[in-house]
C-alpha positions as MATLAB code, in Angstrom:
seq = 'XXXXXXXXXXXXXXXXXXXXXXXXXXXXXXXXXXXXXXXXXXXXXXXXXXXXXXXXXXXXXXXXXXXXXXXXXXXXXXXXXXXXXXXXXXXXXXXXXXXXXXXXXXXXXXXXXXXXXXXXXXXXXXXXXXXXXXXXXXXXXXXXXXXXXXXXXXXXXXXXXXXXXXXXXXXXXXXXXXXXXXXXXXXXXXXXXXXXXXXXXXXXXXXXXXXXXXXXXXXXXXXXXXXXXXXXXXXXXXXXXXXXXXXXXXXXXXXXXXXXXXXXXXXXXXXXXXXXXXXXXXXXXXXXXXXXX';
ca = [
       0.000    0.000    0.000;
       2.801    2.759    0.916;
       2.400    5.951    2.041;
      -0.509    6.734   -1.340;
      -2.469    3.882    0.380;
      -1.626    5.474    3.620;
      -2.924    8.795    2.983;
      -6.373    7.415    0.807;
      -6.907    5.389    3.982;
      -6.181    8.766    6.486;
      -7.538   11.408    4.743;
     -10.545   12.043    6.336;
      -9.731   11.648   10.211;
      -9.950   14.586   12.131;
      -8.288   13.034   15.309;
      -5.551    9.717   16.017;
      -7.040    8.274   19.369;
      -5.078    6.226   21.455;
      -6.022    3.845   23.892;
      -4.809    1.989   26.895;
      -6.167   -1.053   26.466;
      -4.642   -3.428   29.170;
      -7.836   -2.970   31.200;
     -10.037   -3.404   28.621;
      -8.085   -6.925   27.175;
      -7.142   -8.781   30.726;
      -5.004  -10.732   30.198;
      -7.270  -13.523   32.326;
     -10.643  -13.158   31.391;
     -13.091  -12.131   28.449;
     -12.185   -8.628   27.047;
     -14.882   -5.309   27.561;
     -18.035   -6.781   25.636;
     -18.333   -4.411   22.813;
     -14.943   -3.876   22.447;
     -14.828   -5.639   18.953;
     -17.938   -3.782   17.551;
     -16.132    0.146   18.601;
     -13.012   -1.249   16.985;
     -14.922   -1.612   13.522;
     -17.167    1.493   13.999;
     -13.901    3.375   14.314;
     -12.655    1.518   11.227;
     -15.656    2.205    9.353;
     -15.275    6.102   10.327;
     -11.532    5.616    9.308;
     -10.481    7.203   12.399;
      -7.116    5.711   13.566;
      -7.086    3.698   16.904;
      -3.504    3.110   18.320;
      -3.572    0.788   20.796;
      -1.301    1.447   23.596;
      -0.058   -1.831   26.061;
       2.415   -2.952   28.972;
       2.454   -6.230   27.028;
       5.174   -7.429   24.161;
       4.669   -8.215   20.096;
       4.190  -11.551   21.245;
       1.521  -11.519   23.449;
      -0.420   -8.463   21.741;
      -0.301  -10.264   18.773;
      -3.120  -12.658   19.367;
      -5.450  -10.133   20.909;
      -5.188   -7.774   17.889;
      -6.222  -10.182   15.582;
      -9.009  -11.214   17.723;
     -10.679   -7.559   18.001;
      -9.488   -7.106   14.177;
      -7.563   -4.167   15.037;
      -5.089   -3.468   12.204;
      -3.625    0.217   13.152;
      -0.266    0.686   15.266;
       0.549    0.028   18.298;
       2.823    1.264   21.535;
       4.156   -1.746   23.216;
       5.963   -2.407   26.276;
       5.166    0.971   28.077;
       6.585    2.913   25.443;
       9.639    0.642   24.659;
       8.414    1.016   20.888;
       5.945    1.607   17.897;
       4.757   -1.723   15.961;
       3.566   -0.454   12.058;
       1.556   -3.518   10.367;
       3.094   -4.056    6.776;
       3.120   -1.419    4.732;
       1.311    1.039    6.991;
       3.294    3.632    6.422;
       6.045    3.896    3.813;
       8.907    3.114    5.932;
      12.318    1.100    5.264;
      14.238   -0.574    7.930;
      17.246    1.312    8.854;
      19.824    0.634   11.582;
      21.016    3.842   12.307;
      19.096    6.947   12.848;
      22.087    9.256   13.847;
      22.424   10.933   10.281;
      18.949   11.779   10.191;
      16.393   13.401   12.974;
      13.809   10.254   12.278;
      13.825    7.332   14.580;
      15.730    4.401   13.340;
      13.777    1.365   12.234;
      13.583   -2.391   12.478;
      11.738   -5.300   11.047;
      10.255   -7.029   14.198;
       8.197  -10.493   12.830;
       5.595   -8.952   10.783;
       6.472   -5.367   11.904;
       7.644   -2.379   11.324;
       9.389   -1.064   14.941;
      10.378    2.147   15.604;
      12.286    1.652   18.716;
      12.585    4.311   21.784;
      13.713    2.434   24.563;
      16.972    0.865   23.992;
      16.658   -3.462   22.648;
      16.771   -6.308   25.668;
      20.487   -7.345   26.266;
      21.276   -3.562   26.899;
      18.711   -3.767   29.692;
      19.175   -7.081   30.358;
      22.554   -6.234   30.762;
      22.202   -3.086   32.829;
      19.915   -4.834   34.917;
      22.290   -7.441   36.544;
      24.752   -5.270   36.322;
      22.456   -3.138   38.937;
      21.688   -6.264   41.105;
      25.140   -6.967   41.358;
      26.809   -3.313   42.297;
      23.566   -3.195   44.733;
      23.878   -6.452   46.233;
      20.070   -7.085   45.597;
      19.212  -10.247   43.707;
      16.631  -10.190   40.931;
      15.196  -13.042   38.882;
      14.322  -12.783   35.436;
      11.541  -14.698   34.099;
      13.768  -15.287   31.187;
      16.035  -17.682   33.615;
      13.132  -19.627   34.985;
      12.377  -22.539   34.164;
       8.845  -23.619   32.483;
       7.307  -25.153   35.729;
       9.005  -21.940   37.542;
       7.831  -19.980   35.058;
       3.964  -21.197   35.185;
       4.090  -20.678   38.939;
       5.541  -16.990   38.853;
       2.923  -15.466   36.124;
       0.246  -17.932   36.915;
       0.117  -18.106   33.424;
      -0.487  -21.275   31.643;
       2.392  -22.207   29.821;
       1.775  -21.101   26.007;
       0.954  -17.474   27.687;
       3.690  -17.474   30.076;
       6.467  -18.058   27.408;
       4.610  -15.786   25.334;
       5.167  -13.051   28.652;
       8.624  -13.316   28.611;
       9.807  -13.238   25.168;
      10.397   -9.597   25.104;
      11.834   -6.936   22.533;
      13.041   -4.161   25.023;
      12.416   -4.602   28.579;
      13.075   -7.166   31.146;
      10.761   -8.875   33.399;
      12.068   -9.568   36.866;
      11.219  -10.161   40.445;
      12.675   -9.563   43.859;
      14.139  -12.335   45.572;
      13.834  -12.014   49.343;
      14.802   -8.527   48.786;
      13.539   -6.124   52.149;
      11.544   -2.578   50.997;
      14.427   -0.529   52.023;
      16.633   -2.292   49.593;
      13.926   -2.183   46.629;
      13.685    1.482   47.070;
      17.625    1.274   47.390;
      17.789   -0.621   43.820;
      15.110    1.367   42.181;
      16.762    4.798   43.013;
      20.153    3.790   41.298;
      18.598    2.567   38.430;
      16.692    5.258   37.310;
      19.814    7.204   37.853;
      21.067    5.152   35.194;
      18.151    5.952   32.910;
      16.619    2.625   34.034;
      13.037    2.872   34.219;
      10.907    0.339   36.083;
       7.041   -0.977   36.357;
       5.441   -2.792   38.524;
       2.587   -5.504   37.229;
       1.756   -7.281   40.374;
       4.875   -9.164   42.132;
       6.718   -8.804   38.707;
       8.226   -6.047   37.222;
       9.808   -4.586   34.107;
      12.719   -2.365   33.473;
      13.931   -1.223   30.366;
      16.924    1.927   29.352;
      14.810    4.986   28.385;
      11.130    3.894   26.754;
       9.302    6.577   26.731;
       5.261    6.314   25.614;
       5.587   10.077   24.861;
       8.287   10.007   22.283;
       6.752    7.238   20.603;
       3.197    9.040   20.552;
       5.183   11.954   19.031;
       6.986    9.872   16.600;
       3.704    8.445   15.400;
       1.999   11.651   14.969;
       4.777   12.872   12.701;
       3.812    9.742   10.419;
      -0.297   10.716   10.812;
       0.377   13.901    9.956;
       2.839   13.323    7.126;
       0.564   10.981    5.380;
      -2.639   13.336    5.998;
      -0.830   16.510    5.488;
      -2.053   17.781    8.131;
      -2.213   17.931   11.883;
      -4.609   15.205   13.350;
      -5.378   15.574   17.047;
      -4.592   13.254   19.710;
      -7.341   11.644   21.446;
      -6.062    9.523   24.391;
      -8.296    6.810   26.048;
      -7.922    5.161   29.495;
      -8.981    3.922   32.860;
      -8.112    5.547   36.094;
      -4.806    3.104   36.915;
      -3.577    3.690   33.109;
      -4.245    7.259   32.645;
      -1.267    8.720   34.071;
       0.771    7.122   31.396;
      -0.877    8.166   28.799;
      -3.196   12.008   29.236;
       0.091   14.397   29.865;
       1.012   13.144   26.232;
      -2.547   13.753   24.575;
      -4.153   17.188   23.352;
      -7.750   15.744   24.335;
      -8.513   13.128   26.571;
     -11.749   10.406   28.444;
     -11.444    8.948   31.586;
     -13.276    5.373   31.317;
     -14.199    5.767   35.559;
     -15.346    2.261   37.216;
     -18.515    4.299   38.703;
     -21.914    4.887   38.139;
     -21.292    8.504   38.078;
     -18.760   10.883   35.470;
     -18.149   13.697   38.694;
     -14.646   13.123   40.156;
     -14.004   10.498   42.838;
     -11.065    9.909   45.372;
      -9.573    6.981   43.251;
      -9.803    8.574   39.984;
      -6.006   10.575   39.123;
      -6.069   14.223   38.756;
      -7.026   14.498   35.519;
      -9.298   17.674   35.265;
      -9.429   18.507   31.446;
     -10.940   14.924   30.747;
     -13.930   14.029   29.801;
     -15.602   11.013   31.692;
     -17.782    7.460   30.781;
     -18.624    5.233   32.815;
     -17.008    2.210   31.971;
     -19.851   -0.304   32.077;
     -22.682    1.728   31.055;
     -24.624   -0.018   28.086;
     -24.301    2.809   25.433;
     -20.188    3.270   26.590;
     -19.686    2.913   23.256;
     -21.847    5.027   21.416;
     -21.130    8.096   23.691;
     -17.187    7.325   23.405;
     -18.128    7.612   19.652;
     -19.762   10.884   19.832;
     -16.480   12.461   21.774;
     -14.073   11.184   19.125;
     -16.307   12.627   16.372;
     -16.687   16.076   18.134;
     -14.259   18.535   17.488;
     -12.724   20.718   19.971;
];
């Protein structure tokens, strides 16, 4: 298709919307029921939905083709933008340093556009941390299956799927006390480590970043439309933070009854708010995307 097919496809969106969709796809458990339907309505507007995830290619992978979403997507908490094939007119290039446009890769049947630095740097950085530290971590990539099974609680296809990563590392504590977590997690992130925490495990990768790669897409929506679409971001209270400060308009997707504010909601004032399980969610999300301003 190429960029032409790009821009025939584009050219009548007003606004790029991009979702956090971990609490919408558990990763136990059936997905938001309607979830498929809004996917296609937003198709059949031809309004781009970039899905945004904590998860890897891998594991993503499956889910997308479930809900038949076929747009970009921000994996890994902003370790990297995933183009399908020939989304956008882009070459694989190794080395971005004698140009001001991200480097490229060709990850499986994608297009990546890296920001965060590729797994054995942080792989590397991250033992190198347990070991100056003296605070032992264990990867899930060192487990083995039955360990691995019993750590993710997982069955087995999903749990390799969880640790095959492109960026970031998944680790866990071992028998480490709170004083020396916040100990380890201080001197990483002074050495641009950056870490999140998904239950008992967590991730860590060298410098992802969910804003650059937000930026780096819109360059590409906004190349191929020719002109400046909007960003629209999407997401429930525990996944907004990560995403609103990096989105001109934004809905909150509350777990109440009622859209006023609410003690457990983050201070997101310039959002809109739905509540998540009310029966016309997505109709009403589809009237805010459409409205400009």
């Amino acid at each position: 298709m190429g960029l032409a097919g790009s821009e025939a496809r584009l050219r009548q969106t007003s606004s790029v919307v991009y979702i956090a969709v971990d609490a919408l796809i558990p990763l136990r458990g059936a997905s938001l029921q309607g979830l498929d339907e809004f996917t296609a309505r937003l198709d059949h507007e031809a309004i781009p939905a970039v899905w945004v995830t904590s998860r890897s290619r891998l594991q993503f992978d499956d889910a997308r083709r479930k809900h038949g979403h076929t747009h970009p997507f921000i994996a890994e908490d902003g370790c990297a933008v995933y183009l399908p094939e020939d989304y956008f007119h882009l070459r694989p290039t190794s080395d971005a340093s004698r140009t001001n446009k991200a480097a490229t890769l060709r990850l499986g049947r994608f297009t990546c556009i890296p920001v965060a630095e590729l797994l054995p740097a942080a792989a590397e950085a991250l033992q190198t941390l347990s070991r100056d530290t003296g605070v032992p971590v264990v990867t899930l990539r060192s487990l083995s299956p039955r360990e691995l099974v019993q750590n993710t609680g997982l069955p087995q296809g999903e749990a390799e799927l969880a640790r095959q990563r492109d960026f970031d590392d998944i680790f866990f504590f071992a028998g480490a006390s709170d004083e020396e977590v916040a100990k380890f997690l201080t001197e990483g992130r002074n050495r641009n480590l950056e870490f999140r925490k998904h239950g008992a495990l967590w991730s860590t990768a060298i410098r992802p970043s969910v804003q650059r790669a937000i930026r780096e897409l819109a360059k590409l929506y906004d190349r191929a439309l020719r002109y400046h679409a909007h960003t629209l971001g999407i997401a429930t209270p525990d996944l907004a933070a990560g995403l609103f400060p990096f989105c001109e308009r934004t809905i909150l997707l509350t777990d109440r009854k009622s859209t006023g504010a609410s003690p457990d909601q983050p201070d997101t004032p310039q959002a809109r708010r739905l509540p998540l399980h009310a029966p016309d969610l997505w109709e009403r999300l589809l009237a805010l995307i459409a409205k400009k301003g």
